[in-house]
C-alpha positions as a Markdown table, in Angstrom:
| # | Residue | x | y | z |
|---|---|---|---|---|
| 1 | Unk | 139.2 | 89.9 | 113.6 |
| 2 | Unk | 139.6 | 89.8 | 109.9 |
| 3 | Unk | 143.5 | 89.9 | 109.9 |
| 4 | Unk | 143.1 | 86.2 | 111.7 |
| 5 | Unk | 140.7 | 84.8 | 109.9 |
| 6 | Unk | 141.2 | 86.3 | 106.8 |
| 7 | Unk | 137.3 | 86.3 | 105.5 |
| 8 | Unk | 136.3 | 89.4 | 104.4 |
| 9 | Unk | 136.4 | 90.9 | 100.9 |
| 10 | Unk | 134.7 | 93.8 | 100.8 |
| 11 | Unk | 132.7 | 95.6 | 103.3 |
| 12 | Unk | 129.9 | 98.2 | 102.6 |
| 13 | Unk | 130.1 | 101.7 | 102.5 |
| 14 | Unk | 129.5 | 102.9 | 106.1 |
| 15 | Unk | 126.9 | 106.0 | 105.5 |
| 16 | Unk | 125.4 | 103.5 | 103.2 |
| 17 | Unk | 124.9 | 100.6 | 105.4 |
| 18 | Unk | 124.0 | 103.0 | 108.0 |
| 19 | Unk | 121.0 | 104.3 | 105.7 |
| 20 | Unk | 119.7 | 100.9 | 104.8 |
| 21 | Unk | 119.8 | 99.6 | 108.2 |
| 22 | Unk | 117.7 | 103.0 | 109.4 |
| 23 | Unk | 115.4 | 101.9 | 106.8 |
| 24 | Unk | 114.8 | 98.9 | 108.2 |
| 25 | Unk | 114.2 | 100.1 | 111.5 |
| 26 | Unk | 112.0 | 102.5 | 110.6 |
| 27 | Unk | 109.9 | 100.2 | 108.6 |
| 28 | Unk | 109.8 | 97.4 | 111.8 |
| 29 | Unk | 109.1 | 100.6 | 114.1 |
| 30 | Unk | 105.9 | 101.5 | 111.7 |
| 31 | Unk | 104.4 | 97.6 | 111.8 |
| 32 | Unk | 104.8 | 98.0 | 115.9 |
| 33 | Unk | 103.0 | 101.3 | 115.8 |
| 34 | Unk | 100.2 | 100.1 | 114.0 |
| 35 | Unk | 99.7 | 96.8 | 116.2 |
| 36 | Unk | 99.5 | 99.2 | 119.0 |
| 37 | Unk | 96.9 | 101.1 | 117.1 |
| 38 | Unk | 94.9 | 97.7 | 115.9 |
| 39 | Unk | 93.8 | 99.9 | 113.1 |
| 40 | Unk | 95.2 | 97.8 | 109.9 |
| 41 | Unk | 92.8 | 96.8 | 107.5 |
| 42 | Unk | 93.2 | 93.1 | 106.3 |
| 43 | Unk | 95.2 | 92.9 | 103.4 |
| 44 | Unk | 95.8 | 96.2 | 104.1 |
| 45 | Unk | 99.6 | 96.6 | 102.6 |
| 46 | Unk | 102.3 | 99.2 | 102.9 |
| 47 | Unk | 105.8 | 100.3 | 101.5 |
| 48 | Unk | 106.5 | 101.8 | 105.2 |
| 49 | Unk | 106.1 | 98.1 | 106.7 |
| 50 | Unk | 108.8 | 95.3 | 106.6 |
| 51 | Unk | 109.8 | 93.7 | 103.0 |
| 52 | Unk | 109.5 | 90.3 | 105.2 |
| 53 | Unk | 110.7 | 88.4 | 108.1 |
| 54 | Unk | 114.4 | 89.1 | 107.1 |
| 55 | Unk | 114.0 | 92.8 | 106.8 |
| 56 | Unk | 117.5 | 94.1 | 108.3 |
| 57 | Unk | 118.7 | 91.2 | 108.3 |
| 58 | Unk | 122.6 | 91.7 | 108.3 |
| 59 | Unk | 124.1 | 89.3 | 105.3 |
| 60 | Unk | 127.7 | 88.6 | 103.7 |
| 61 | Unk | 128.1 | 87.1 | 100.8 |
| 62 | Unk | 130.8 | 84.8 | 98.8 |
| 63 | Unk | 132.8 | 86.9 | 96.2 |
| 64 | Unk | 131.6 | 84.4 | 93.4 |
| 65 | Unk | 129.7 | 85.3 | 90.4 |
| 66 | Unk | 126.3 | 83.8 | 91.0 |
| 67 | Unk | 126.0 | 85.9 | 93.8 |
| 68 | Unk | 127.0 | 89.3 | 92.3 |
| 69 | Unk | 126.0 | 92.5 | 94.1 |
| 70 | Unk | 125.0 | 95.3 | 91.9 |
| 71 | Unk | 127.9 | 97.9 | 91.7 |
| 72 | Unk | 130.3 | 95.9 | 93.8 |
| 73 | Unk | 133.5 | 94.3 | 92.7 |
| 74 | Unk | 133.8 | 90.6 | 92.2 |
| 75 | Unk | 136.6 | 88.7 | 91.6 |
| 76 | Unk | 135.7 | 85.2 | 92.5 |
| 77 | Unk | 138.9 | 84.8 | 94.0 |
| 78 | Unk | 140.8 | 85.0 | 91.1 |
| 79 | Unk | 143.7 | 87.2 | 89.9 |
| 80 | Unk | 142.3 | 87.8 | 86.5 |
| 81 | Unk | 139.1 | 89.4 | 87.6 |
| 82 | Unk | 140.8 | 91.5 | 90.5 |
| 83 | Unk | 141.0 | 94.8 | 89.0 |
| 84 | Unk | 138.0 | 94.5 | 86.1 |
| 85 | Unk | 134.7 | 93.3 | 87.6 |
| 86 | Unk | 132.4 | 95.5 | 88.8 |
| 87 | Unk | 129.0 | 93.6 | 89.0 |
| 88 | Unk | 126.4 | 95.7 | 86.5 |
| 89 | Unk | 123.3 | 93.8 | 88.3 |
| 90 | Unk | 122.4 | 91.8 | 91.8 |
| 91 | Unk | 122.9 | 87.9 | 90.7 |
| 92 | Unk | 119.4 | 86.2 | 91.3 |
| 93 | Unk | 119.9 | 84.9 | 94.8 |
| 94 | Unk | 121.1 | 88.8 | 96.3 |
| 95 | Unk | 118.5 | 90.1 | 94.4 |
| 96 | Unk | 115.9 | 87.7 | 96.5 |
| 97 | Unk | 117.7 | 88.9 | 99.7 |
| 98 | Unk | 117.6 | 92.7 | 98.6 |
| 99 | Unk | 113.4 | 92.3 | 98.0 |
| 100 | Unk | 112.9 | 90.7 | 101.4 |
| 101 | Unk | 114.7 | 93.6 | 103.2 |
| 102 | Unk | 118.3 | 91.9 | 103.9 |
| 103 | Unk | 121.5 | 94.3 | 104.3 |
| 104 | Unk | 124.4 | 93.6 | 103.0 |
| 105 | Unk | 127.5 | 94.0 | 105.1 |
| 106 | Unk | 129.8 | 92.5 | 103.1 |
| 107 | Unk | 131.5 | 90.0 | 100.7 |
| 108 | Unk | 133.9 | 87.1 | 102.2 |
| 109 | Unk | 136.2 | 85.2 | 100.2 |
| 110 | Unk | 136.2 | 82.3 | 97.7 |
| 111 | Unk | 138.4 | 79.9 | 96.9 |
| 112 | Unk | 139.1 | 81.0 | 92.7 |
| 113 | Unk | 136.2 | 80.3 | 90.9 |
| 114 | Unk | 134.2 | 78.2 | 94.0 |
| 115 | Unk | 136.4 | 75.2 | 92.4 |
| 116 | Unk | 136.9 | 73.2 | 95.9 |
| 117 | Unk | 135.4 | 73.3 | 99.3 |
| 118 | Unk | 138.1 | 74.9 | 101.4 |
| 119 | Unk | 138.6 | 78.3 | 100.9 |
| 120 | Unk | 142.1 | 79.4 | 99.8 |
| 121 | Unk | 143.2 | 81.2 | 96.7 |
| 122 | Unk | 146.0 | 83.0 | 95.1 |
| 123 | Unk | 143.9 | 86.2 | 95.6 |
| 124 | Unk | 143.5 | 86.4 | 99.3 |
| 125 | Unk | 145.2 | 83.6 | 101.3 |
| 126 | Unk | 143.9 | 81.3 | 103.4 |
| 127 | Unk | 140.8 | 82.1 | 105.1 |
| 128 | Unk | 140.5 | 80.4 | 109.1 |
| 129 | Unk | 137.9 | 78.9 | 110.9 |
| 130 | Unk | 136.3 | 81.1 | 113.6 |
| 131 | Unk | 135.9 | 78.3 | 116.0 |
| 132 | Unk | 139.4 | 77.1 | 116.0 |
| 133 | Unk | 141.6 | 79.7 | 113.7 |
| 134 | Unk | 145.2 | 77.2 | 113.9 |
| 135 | Unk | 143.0 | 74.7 | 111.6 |
């Protein structure tokens, strides 16, 4: 799919994406244990039950800045940060995401430096519509 349309980036780690989705699960599986139980206290609260609604939640992200994922590359589709820029903390909207449980597949691609609204850029080409891939 992605030699057509030409939208991904970067893509997790496997075994890593693997373990954070298992996470997930296990933390949805806990909540549906304990409803069957009924034995939750109110405002009874627990690391083992989902972060929020949009716990496993499978997310990509634009390779911009703003939205920088700790330990990732970004290049914000532009030759000159390529090779160099390895994100050194989540940018504030990933970091949102990661609290309420979201995984994160991967990164798709940005026009150099989110300058216009179509996405094409020196970097990686000309990324296609899913819905019709000729436009």
């Amino acid at each position: 799919l992605n030699p057509v349309l030409n939208v991904l980036v970067t893509l997790d780690d496997f075994n890593s994406l693997q373990e954070t989705v298992k996470s997930s699960a296990s933390r949805w599986e806990n909540q549906r244990n304990l409803k069957q139980e009924d034995s939750v206290q109110a405002g009874d609260a627990s690391s083992d039950l989902p972060k929020s609604p949009l716990d496993g939640a499978l997310v990509l992200v634009k390779d911009d800045l703003n939205v920088a994922i700790k330990g990732w590359r970004t290049t914000a589709g532009s030759q000159l940060l390529a090779k160099s820029l390895i994100a050194v903390a989540d940018g504030v909207s990933v970091a949102r995401l990661r609290e309420a449980g979201c995984v994160f597949l991967g990164r798709t691609t940005s026009c150099e430096f989110g300058y216009k609204e179509t996405t094409s850029s020196i970097l990686w080409g000309i990324s296609r519509n899913a819905l019709n891939p000729g436009r």
